[in-house]
C-alpha positions in Angstrom: 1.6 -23.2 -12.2 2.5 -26.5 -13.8 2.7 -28.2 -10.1 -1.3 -26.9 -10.1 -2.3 -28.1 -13.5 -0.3 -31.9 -13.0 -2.5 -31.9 -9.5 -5.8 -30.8 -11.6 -4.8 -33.2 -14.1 -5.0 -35.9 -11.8 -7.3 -35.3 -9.8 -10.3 -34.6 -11.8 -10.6 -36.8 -15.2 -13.3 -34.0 -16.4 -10.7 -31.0 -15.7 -8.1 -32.9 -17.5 -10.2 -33.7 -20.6 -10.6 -29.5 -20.4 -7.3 -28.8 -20.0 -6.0 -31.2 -22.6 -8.7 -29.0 -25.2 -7.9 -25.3 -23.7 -4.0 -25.9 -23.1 -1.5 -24.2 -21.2 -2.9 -22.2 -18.2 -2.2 -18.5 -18.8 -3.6 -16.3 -16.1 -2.7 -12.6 -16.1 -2.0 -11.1 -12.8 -2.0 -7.3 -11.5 -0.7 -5.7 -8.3 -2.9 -5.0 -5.3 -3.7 -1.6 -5.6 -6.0 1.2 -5.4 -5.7 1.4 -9.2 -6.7 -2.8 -9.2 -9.5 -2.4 -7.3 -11.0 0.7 -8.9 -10.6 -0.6 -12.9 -12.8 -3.9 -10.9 -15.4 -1.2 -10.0 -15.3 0.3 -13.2 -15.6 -2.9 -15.2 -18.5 -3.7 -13.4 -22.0 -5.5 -15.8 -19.9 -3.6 -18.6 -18.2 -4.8 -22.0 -14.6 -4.7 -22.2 -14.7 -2.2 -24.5 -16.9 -0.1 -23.5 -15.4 0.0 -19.8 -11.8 0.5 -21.2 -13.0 3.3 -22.9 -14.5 4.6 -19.7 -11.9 3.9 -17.4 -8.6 5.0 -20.0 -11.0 8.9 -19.8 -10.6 8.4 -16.0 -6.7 8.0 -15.7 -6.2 10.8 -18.2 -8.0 12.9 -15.6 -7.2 11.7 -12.5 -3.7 10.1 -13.2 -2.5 6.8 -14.2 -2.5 4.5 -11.9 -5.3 5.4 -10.4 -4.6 7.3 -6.8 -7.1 8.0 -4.0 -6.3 11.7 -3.8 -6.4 11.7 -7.3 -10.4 10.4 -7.1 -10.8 13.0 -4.8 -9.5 15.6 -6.4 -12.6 15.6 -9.0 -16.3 16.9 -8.4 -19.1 14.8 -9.0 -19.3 16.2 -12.1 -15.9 15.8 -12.9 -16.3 12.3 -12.3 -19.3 11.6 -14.5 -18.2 12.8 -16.9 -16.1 10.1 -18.5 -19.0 8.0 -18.7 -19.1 6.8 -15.0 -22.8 6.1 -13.6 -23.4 7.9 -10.3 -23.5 4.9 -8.7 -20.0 3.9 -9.6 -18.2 7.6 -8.8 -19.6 7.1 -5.5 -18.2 3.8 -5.2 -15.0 5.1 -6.3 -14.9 8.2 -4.5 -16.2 6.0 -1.1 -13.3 3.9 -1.4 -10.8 6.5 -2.1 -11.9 8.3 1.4 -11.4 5.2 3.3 -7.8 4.9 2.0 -6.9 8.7 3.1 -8.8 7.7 6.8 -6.7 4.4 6.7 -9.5 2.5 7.1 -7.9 0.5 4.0 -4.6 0.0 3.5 -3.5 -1.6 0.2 0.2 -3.0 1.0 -1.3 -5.0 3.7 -3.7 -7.3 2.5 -1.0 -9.8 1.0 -0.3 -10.5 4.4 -4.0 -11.1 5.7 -6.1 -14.2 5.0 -8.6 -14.7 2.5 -11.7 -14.3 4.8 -10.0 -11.0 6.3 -9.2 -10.1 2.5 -13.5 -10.3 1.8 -14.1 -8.5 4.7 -11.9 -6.0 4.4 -12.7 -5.2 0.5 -16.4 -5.8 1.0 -16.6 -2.9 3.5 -16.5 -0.6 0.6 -19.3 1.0 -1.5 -19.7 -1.5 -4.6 -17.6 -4.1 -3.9 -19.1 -6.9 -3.0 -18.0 -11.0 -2.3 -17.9 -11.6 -6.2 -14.9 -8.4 -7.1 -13.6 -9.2 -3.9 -12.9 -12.5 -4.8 -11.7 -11.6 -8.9 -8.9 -9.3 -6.6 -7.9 -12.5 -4.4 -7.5 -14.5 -7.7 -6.1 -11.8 -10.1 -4.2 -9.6 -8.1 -3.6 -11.2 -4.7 -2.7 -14.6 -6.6 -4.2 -16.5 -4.4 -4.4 -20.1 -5.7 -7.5 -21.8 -3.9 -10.3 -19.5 -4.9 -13.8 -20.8 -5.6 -16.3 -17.3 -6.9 -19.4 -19.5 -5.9 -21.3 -16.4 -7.5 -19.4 -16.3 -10.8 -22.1 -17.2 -13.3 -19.5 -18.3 -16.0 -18.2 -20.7 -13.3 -21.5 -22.0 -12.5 -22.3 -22.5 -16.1 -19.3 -24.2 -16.7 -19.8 -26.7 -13.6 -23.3 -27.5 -15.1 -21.8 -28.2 -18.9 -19.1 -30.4 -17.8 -20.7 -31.8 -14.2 -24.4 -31.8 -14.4 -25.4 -32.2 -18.3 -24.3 -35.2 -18.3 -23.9 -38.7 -16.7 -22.8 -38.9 -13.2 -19.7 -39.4 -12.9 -17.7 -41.0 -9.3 -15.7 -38.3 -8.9 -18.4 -35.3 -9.1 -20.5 -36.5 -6.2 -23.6 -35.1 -8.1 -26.1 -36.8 -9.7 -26.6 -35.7 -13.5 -29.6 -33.2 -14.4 -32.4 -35.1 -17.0 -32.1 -34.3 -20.6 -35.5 -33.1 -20.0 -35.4 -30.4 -17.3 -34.2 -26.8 -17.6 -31.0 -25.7 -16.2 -30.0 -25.8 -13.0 -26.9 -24.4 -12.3 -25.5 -25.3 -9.1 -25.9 -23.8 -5.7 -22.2 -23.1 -3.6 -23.1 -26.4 -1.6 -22.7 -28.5 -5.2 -19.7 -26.4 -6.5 -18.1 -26.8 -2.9 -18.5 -30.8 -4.0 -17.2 -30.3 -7.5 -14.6 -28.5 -6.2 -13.5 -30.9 -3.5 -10.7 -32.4 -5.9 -9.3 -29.3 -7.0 -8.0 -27.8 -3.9 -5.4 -26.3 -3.1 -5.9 -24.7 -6.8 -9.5 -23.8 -7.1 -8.2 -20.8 -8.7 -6.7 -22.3 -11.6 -9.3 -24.7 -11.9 -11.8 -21.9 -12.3 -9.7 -20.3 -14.6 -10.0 -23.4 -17.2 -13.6 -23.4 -16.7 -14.2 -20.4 -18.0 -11.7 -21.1 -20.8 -14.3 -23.8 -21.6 -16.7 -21.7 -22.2 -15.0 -20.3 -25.3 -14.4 -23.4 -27.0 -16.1 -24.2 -30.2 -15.9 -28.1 -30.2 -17.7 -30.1 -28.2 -15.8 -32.0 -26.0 -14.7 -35.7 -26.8 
């Protein structure tokens, strides 16, 4: 990690004016499992809190961590009933029938690449580019991840890239006082981004540090 935030650092005089206000990088990992993947579905356009609550109901009935035979062990009923939309326990219940088929198989997507990760994940019910990308960066660990459709990122890369000046290293032109907010499209972020590589990841993961800070930046 500090090998990634010394590159960040300088690389990208922006990203280290971040880092310098959010401090040191402190990204929480879990392991790539059925039980990782389903709390993603869960979590899903929910609060926190309201999504632990749902999910911590879901491991008391179906066991903790999270199995496929456990899913699949419930009726539809069963599965609603801790708060889950119908949407979602079909999600849930459609990925925990490809893993008894083997059509997905956990303890081998460490050793595939990050294209073959999204395809792979995105062939289930729910999941789409976006979780499959939070599980390549939060579980997987993978360290040059750019979540083009994360709107925190997006709004981050406007704040400190766009807002603003143009700066050399950015390669965009700044947006006018004036106009509403753009936020950038995956061809500007790819720019943005350029510097950061081969730790998108933790990049990312500062920018939506960012986000929570109070202060404006100096």
């Amino acid at each position: 990690m500090r090998r990634a935030v010394w590159h960040l650092k300088k690389a990208d005089p922006i990203l280290r004016g971040i880092i310098a206000r959010v401090g040191p990088c402190r990204m929480q990992f879990g392991e790539p499992t059925f039980h990782s993947l389903a709390k993603a579905i869960v979590y899903q356009q929910l609060h926190g809190k309201a999504a632990e609550t749902i999910f911590k109901r879901l491991t008391t009935m179906a066991g903790d961590p999270l199995k496929a035979e456990g899913i699949l062990k419930l009726s539809a009923e069963q599965m609603r009933s801790p708060g889950l939309s119908k949407q979602k326990s079909s999600y849930l219940m459609d990925m925990a029938a490809r893993v008894v088929r083997g059509e997905l198989d956990f303890s081998g997507l460490a050793e595939m690449t990050d294209e073959e990760v999204i395809t792979q994940l995105t062939q289930v019910k729910g999941v789409g580019v976006w979780t499959a990308h939070m599980f390549l960066m939060f579980t997987l660990q993978r360290p040059n991840i750019l979540p083009t459709g994360d709107f925190g990122v997006r709004m981050a890369m406007y704040k400190h890239y766009l807002a603003r000046p143009a700066r050399p290293k950015s390669g965009i032109k700044g947006a006018d006082k004036n106009t509403k907010i753009a936020l950038p499209n995956p061809e500007q972020m790819q720019i943005i981004a350029k510097a950061w590589e081969p730790y998108r990841s933790v990049a990312c993961w500062y920018l939506w540090r960012s986000l929570e800070l109070k202060t404006a930046p100096r």
